[in-house]
KELORO-397433 format. One record per residue (C-alpha): chain; x, y, z; residue in one letter; residue number from 1. Coordinates in steps of 0.2 Angstrom, whole numbers. Each point is the difference from the previous one (the first is absolute). Example, Ala and Ser with C-alpha at 12.3 -4.5 7.8 and 13.67 -1.06 7.14 Angstrom:
BEGIN
{'A', {62, -22, 39}, 'A', 1} {'A', {6, 17, -3}, 'S', 2} 
This chain:
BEGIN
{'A', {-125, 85, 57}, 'X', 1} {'A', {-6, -14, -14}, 'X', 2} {'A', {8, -16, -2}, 'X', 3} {'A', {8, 8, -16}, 'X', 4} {'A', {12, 9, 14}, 'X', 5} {'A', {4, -18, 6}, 'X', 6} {'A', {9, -4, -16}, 'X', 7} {'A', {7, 15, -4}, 'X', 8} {'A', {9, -4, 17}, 'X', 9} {'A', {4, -16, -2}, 'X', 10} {'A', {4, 1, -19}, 'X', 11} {'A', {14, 16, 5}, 'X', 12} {'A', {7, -12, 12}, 'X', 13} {'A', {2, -11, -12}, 'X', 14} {'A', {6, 12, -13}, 'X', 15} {'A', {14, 3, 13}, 'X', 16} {'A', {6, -19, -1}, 'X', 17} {'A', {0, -3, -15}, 'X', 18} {'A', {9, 17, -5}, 'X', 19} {'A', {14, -6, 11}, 'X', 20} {'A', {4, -15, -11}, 'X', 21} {'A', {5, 12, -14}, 'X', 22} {'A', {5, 19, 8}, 'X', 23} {'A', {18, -5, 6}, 'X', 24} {'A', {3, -9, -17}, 'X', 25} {'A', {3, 19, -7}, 'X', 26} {'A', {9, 4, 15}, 'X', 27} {'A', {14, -14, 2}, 'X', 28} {'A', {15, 6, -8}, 'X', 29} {'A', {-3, 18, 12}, 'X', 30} {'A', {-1, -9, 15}, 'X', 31} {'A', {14, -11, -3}, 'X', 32} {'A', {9, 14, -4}, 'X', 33} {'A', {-6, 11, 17}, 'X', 34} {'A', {2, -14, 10}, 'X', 35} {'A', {16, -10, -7}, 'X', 36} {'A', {-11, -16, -4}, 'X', 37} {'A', {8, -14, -12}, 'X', 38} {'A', {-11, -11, -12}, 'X', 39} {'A', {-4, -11, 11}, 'X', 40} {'A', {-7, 11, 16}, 'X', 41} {'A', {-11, 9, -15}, 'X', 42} {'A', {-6, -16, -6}, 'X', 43} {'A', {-6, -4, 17}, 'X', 44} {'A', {-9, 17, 3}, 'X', 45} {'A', {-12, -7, -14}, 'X', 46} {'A', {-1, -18, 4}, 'X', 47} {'A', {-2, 4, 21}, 'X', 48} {'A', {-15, 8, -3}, 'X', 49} {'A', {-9, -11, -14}, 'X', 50} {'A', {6, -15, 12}, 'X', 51} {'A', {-6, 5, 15}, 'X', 52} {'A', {-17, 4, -8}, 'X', 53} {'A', {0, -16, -10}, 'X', 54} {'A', {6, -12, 13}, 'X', 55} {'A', {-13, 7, 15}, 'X', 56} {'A', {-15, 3, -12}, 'X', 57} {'A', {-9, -16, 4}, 'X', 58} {'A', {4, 2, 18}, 'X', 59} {'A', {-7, 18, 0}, 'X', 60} {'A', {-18, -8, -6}, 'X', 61} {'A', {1, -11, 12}, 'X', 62} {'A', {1, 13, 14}, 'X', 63} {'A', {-14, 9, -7}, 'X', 64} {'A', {-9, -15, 1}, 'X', 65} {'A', {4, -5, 19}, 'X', 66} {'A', {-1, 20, 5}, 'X', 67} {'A', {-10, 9, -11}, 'X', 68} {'A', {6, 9, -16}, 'X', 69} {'A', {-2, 18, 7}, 'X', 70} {'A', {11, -4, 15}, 'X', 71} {'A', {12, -9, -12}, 'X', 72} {'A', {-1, 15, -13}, 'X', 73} {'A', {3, 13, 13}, 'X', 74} {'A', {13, -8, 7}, 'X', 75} {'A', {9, -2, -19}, 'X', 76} {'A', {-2, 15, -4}, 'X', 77} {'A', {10, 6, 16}, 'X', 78} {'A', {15, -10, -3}, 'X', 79} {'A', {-1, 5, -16}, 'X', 80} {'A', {0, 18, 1}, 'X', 81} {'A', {12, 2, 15}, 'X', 82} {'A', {12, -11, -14}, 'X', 83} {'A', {-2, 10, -11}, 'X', 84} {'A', {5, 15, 11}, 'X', 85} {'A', {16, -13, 5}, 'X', 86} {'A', {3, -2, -18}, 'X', 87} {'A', {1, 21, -4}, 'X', 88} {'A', {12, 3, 18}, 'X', 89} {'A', {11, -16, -5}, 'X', 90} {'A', {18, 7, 0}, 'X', 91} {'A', {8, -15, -6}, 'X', 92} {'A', {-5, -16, -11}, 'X', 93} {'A', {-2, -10, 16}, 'X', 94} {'A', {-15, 11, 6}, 'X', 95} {'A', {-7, 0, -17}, 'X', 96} {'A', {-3, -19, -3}, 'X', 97} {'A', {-4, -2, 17}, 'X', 98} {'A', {-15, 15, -3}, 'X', 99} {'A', {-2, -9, -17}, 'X', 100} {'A', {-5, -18, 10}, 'X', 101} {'A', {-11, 9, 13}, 'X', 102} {'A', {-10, 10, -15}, 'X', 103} {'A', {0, -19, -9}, 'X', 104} {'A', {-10, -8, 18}, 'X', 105} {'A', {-10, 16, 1}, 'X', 106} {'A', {-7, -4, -18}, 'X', 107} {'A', {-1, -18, 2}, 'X', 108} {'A', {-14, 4, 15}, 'X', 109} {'A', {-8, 13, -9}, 'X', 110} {'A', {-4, -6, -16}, 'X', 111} {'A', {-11, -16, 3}, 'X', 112} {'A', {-7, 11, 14}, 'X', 113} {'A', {-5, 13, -10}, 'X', 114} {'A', {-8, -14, -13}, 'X', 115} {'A', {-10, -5, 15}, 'X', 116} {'A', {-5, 16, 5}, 'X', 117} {'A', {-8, 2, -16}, 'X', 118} {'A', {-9, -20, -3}, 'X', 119} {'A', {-8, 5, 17}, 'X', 120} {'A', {-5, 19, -4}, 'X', 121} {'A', {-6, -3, -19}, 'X', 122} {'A', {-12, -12, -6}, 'X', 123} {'A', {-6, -5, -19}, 'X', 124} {'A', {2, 12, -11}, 'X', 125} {'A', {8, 12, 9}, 'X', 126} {'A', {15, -12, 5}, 'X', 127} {'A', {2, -3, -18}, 'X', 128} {'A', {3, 19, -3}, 'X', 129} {'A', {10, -2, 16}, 'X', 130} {'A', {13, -13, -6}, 'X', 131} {'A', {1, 5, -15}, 'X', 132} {'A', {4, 19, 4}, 'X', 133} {'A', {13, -11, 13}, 'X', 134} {'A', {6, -8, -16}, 'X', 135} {'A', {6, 12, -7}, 'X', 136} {'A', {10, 7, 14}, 'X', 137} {'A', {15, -13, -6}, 'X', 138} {'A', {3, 9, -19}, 'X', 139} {'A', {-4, 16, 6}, 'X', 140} {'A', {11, 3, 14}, 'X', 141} {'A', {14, -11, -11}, 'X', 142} {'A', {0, 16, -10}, 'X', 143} {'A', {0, 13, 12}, 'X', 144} {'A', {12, -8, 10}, 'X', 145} {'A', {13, 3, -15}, 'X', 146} {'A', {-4, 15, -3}, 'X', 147} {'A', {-2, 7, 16}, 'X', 148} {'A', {17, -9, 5}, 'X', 149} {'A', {8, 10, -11}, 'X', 150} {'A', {-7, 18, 5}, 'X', 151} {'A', {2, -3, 19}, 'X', 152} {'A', {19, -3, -5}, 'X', 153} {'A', {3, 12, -13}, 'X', 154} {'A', {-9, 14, 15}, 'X', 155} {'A', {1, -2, 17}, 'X', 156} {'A', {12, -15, 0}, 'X', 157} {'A', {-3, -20, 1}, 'X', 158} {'A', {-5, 2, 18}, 'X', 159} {'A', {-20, 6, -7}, 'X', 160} {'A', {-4, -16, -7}, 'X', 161} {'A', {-1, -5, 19}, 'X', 162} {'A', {-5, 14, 6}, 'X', 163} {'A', {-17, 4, -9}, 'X', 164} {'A', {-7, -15, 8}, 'X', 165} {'A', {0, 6, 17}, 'X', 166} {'A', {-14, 13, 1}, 'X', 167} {'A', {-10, -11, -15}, 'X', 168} {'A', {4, -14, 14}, 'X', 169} {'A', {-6, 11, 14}, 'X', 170} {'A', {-16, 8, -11}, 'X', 171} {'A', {-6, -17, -3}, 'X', 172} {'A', {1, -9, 18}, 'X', 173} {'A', {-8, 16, 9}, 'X', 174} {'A', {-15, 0, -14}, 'X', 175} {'A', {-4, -19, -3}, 'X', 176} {'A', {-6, -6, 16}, 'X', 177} {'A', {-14, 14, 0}, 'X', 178} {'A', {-2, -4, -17}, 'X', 179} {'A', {-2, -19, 3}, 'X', 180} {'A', {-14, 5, 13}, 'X', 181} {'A', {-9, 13, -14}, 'X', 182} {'A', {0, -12, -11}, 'X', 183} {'A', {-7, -15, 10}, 'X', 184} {'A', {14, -12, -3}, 'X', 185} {'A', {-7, -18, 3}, 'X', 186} {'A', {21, -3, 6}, 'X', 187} {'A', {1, -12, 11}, 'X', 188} {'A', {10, -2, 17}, 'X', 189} {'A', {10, -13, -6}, 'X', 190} {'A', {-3, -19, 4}, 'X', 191} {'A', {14, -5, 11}, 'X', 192} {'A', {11, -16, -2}, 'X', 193} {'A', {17, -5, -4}, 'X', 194} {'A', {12, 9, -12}, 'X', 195} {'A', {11, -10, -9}, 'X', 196} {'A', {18, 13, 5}, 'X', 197} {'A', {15, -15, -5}, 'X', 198} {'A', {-7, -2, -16}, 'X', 199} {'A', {0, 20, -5}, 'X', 200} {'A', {16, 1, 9}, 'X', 201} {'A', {10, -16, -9}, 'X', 202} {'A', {-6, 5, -17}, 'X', 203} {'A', {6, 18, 1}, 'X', 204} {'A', {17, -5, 9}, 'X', 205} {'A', {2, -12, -16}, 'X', 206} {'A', {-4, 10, -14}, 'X', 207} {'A', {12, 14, 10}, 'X', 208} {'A', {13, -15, -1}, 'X', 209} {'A', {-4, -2, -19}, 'X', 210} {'A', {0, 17, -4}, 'X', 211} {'A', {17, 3, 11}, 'X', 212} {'A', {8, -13, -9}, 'X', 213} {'A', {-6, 7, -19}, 'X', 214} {'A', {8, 17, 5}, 'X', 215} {'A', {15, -9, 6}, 'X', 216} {'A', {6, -9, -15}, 'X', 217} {'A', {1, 17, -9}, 'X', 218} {'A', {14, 5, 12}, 'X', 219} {'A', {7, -18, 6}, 'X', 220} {'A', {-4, -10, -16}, 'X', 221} {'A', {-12, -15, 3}, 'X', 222} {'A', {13, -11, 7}, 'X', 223} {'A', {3, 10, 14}, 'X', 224} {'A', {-3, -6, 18}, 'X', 225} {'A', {-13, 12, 5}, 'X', 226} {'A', {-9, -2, -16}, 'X', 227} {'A', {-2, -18, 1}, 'X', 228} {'A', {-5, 3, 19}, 'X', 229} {'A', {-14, 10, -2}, 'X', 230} {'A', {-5, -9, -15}, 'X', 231} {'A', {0, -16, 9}, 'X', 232} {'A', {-6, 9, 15}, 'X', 233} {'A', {-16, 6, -10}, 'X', 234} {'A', {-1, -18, -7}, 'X', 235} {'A', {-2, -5, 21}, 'X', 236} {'A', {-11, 14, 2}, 'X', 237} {'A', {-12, -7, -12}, 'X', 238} {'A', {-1, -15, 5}, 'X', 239} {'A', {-2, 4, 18}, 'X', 240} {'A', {-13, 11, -8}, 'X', 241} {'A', {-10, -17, -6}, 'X', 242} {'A', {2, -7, 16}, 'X', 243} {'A', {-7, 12, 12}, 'X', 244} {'A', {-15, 1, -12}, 'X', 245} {'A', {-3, -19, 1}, 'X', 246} {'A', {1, 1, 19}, 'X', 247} {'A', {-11, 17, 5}, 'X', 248} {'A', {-17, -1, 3}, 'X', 249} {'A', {-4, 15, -12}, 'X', 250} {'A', {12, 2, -13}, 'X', 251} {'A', {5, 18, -12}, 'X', 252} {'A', {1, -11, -13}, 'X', 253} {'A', {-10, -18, -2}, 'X', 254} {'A', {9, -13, -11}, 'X', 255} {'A', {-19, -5, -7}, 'X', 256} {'A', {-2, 19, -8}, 'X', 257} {'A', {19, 3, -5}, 'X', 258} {'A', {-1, -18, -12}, 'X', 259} {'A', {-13, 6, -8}, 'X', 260} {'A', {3, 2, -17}, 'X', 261} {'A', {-8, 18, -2}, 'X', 262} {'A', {11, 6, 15}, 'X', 263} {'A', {14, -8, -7}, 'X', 264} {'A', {-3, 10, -16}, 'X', 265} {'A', {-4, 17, 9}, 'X', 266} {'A', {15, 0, 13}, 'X', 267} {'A', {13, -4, -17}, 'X', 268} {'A', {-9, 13, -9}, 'X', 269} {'A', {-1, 13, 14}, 'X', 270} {'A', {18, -5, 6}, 'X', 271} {'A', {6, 4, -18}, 'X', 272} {'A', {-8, 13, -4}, 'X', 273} {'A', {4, 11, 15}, 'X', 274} {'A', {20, -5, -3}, 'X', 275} {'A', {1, 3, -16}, 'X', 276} {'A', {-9, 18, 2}, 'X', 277} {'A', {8, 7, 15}, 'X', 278} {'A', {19, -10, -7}, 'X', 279} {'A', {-2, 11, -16}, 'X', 280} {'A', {-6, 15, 11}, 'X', 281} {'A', {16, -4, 12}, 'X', 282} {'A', {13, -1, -16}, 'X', 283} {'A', {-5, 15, -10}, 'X', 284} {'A', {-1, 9, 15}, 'X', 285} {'A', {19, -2, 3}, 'X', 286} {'A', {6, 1, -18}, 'X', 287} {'A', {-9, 16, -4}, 'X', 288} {'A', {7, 9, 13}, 'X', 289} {'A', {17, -9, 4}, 'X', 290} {'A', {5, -4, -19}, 'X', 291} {'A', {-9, 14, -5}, 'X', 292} {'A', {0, 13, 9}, 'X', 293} {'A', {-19, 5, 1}, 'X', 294} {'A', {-7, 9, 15}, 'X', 295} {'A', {-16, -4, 12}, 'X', 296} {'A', {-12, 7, -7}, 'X', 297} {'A', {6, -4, -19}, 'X', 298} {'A', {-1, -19, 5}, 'X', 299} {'A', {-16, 3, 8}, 'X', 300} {'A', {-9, 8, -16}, 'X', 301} {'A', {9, -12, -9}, 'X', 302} {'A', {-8, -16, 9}, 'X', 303} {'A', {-18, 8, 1}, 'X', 304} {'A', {-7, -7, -17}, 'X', 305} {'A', {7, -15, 3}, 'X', 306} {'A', {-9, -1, 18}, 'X', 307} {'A', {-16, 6, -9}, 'X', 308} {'A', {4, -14, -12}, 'X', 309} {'A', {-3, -14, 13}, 'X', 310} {'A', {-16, 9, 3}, 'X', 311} {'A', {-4, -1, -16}, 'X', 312} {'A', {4, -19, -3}, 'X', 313} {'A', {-12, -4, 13}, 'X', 314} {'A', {-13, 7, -4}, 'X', 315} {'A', {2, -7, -17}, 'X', 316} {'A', {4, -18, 8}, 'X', 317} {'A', {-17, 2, 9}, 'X', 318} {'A', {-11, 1, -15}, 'X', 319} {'A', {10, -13, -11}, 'X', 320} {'A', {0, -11, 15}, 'X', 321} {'A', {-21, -1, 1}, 'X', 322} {'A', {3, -4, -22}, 'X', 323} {'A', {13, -12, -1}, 'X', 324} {'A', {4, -7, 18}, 'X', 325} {'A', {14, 2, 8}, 'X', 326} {'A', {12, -13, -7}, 'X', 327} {'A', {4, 10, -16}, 'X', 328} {'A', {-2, 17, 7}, 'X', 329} {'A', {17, -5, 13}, 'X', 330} {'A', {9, -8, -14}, 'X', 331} {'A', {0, 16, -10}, 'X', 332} {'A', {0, 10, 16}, 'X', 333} {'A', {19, -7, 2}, 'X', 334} {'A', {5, -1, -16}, 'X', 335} {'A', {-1, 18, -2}, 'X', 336} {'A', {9, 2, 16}, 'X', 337} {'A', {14, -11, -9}, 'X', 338} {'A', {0, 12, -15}, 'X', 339} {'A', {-1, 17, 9}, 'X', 340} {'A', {15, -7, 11}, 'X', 341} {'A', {10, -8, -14}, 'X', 342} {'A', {-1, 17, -9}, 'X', 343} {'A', {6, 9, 19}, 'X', 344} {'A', {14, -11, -2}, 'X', 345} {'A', {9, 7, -15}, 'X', 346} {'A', {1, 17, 9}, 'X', 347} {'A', {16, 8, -1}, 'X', 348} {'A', {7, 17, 4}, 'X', 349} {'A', {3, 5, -19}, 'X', 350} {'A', {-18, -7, -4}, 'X', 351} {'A', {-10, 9, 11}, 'X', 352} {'A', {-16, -4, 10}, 'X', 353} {'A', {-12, 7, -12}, 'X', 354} {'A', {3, -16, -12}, 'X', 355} {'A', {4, -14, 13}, 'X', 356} {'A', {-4, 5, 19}, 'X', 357} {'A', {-16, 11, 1}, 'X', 358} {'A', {-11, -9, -16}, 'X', 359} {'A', {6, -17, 5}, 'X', 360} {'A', {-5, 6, 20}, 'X', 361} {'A', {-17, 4, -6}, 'X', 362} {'A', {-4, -17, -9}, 'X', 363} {'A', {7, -9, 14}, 'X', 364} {'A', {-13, 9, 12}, 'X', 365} {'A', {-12, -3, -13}, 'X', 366} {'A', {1, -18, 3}, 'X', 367} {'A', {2, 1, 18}, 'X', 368} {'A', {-16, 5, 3}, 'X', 369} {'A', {-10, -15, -7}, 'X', 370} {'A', {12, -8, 8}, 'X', 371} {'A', {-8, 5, 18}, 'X', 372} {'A', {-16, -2, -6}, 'X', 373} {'A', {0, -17, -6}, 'X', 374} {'A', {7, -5, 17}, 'X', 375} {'A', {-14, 7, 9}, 'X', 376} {'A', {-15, -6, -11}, 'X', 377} {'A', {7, -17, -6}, 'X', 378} {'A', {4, -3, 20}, 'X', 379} {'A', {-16, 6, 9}, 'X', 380} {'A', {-11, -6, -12}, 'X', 381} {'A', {4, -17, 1}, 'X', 382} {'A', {1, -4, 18}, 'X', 383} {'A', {-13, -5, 13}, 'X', 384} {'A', {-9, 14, 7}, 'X', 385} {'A', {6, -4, 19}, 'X', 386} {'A', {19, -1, -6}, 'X', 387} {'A', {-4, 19, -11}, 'X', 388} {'A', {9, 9, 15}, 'X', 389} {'A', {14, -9, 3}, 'X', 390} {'A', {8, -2, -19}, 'X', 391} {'A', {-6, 19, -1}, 'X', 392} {'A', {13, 1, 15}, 'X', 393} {'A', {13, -12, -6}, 'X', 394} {'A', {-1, 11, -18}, 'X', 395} {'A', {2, 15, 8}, 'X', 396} {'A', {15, -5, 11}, 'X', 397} {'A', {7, -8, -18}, 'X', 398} {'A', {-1, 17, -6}, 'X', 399} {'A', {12, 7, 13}, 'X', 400} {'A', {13, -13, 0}, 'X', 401} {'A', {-1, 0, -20}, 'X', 402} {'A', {8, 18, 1}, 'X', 403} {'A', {11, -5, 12}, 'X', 404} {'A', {7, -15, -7}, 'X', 405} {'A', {3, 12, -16}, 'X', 406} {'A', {7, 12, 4}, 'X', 407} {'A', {15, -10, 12}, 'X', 408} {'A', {2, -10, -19}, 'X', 409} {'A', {3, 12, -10}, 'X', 410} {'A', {10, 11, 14}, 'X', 411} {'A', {12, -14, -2}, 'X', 412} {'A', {1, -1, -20}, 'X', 413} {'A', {2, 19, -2}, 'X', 414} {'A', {13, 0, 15}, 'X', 415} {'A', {16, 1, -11}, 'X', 416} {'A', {-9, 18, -7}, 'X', 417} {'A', {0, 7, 16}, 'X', 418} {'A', {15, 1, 7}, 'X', 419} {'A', {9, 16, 3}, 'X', 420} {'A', {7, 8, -16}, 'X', 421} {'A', {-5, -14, -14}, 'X', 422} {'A', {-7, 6, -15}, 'X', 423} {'A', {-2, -18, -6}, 'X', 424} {'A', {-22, -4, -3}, 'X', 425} {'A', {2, -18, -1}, 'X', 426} {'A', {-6, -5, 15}, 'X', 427} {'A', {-16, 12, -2}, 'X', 428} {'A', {-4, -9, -18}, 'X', 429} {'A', {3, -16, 9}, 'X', 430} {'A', {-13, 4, 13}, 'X', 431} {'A', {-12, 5, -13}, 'X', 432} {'A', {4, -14, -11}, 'X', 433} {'A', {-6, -13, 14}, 'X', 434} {'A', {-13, 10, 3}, 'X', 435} {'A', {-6, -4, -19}, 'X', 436} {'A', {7, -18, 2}, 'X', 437} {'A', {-15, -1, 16}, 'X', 438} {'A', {-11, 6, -10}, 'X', 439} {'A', {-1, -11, -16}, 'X', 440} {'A', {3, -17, 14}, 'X', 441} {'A', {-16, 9, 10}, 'X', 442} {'A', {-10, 1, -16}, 'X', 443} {'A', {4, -21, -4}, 'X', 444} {'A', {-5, -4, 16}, 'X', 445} {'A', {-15, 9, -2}, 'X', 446} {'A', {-5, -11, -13}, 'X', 447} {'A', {-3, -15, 10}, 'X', 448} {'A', {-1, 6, 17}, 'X', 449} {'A', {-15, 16, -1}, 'X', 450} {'A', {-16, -10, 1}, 'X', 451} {'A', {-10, 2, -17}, 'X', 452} {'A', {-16, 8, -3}, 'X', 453} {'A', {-7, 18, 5}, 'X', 454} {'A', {-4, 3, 21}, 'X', 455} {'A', {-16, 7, 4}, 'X', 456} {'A', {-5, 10, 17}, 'X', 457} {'A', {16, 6, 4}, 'X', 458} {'A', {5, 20, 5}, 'X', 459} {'A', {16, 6, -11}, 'X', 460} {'A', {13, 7, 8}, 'X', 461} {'A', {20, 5, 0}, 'X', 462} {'A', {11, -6, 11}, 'X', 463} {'A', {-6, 3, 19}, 'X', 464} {'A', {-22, -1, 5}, 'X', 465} {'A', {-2, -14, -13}, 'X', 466} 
């Protein structure tokens, strides 16, 4: 075995995570059907996941750090595929979310894991080929997670977009570790210490609270008691969040590096970015198969260009990025995202998708992409080199609670659409209309908050192994 093995490995393992994002988008309105879930439990079968991921992220790289990424990865890769199982035997919505959070803390310790594994396998040129083939991994598995949402449903039932990551799970843990000794990883044991556990847990608990309270208003309405509860317990959260950072000896997040204004920049960026593309993805999910009646595997080949979209948009944001900077490049990046989602907006049942939905999909997603890109570049290329891994982390876990954030948003907004036997779209347009709304205020702020001129030295990626 080469080292070329190695990432194959670690870049289908990747592949697995990021195709879980996207593969139950397809599949929502079968398994709330099969299993009797309302809105709200479907919302949270998205948003578990991405939380959990999101809100652990950092904490994973620590634990690679303090045990060694191979120990860390193995160990992720584990949960996440005995999860996964959970998720394809879960008999009711309960079983379901609760596989869905076990899969999210699977992922959260393999992915900076498996970034480690490959700092310490590759070296010069050959880690740039590595990262970037890592890269890639985010648009790529975007698509086929659509796609291959939409067969698994259409086929052998909703259950197989669970199911297929157990023996790709199983292939994978029995190979890398003879792999990893083939290839003469330079991984190290890992260098002990203190792992800062409060702070991952407060700032998960309180983006739960945030996203429970979003999800709430759409049934309660925003005055209502457990709406303002979890909102104002979210707000606690946080700020609980800020103190246990302040008070532990070796924080997820240091105050020094979030301040900084290229952080700040890439975290509203990332954060918007990833709302806005898995919001839309979440919306015209629904209304294409509960307002119009379209199967699986319709939506599925229906979403495919658009996923191939966001592909496309980031590679084209890479290139512009290195011409013009990345101030102008996330400006237009949004504003297309505002155009392509006003132009959702007007969809209708008598007007169709093919003049409203699908083209106005494809240029939001268009933007989107950039969108990634410029919060990666304009961010890693403008912070010291000994803060590089942290705001990397702090992206990355941006890029998780973005989607889940999203998602709980527009959930709420499209609620009134989606109860049983209403024919009325309104809540659907109004979801996508925010969504376009987002999207022209992201592209303002942009104007004075992206730092100017054109970053140097940094590896492209989309979404996750920035």
């Amino acid at each position: 075995m080469n080292r070329w093995t190695v990432l194959v490995l670690l870049c289908l393992a990747q592949f697995m995570l990021i195709v879980d994002i996207t593969v139950v988008q397809v599949a929502l309105p079968t398994i709330g059907s099969e299993l009797g879930l309302d809105r709200e439990a479907l919302t949270w079968v998205v948003t578990t996941y991405t939380l959990c991921f999101g809100g652990l992220m950092v904490l994973g790289g620590r634990l690679a750090d303090a045990y060694g990424p191979r120990r860390v990865l193995l160990a992720g890769l584990t949960l996440f595929t005995l999860a996964s199982l959970l998720c394809g035997l879960a008999p009711n919505g309960t079983a379901l979310i609760a596989g869905r959070a076990l899969q999210g803390v699977g992922a959260a310790l393999m992915s900076p894991s498996a970034l480690a594994v490959i700092t310490g396998t590759y070296h010069g040129d050959l880690r740039n080929r590595a990262l970037a083939a890592w890269g890639a991994i985010g648009g790529t598995g975007a698509a086929v997670g659509v796609l291959l949402g939409g067969l698994l449903t259409a086929g052998p039932g909703w259950s197989w977009a669970f199911f297929v990551n157990v023996p790709i799970g199983a292939a994978v843990f029995l190979v890398l570790p003879s792999a990893l000794r083939a290839a003469g990883s330079e991984v190290t044991a890992g260098t002990g210490g203190r792992v800062d556990v409060p702070g991952a847990l407060t700032v998960t608990l309180a983006t739960g609270l945030l996203i429970y309270g979003l999800v709430n208003a759409g049934e309660a309405g925003w005055g209502a008691a457990g709406t303002l509860l979890a909102l104002g317990g979210a707000v606690l959260g946080y700020a609980a969040f800020v103190l246990v950072e302040r008070s532990v000896a070796t924080p997820l997040m240091r105050a020094r590096t979030l301040l900084r204004r290229p952080v700040l920049s890439g975290t509203f960026l990332m954060l918007l970015a990833t709302g806005l593309m898995l919001g839309l993805f979440f919306v015209s999910t629904l209304y294409l198969q509960h307002a119009l009646g379209y199967n699986a595997l319709q939506t599925g080949l229906l979403f495919l260009p658009v996923a191939l979209a966001i592909t496309a948009g980031a590679q084209l944001g890479g290139r512009l990025i290195g011409r013009l900077g990345g101030r102008p490049v996330a400006v237009a990046a949004f504003a297309l995202t505002a155009a392509g989602a006003a132009l959702m907006a007007q969809v209708s049942p008598e007007s169709g998708i093919w003049t409203t939905l699908l083209p106005g999909f494809v240029v939001a997603a268009f933007g989107i992409g950039p969108a990634f890109v410029t919060a990666t570049t304009t961010t890693m290329a403008n912070v010291p080199h000994g803060e590089a891994g942290v705001a990397s982390g702090v992206l990355n876990t941006f890029h998780e609670l973005g989607g889940s954030i999203g998602v709980a948003v527009v959930s709420t907004l499209a609620a009134a659409s989606l109860m049983p036997g209403t024919t009325e779209v309104g809540g659907f347009t109004a979801a996508l209309t925010l969504c376009a709304v987002a999207a022209g205020a992201a592209a303002l702020v942009s104007l004075g908050l992206v730092p100017g001129g054109k970053p140097a030295g940094v590896t492209v990626g989309h979404g996750h192994g920035h």
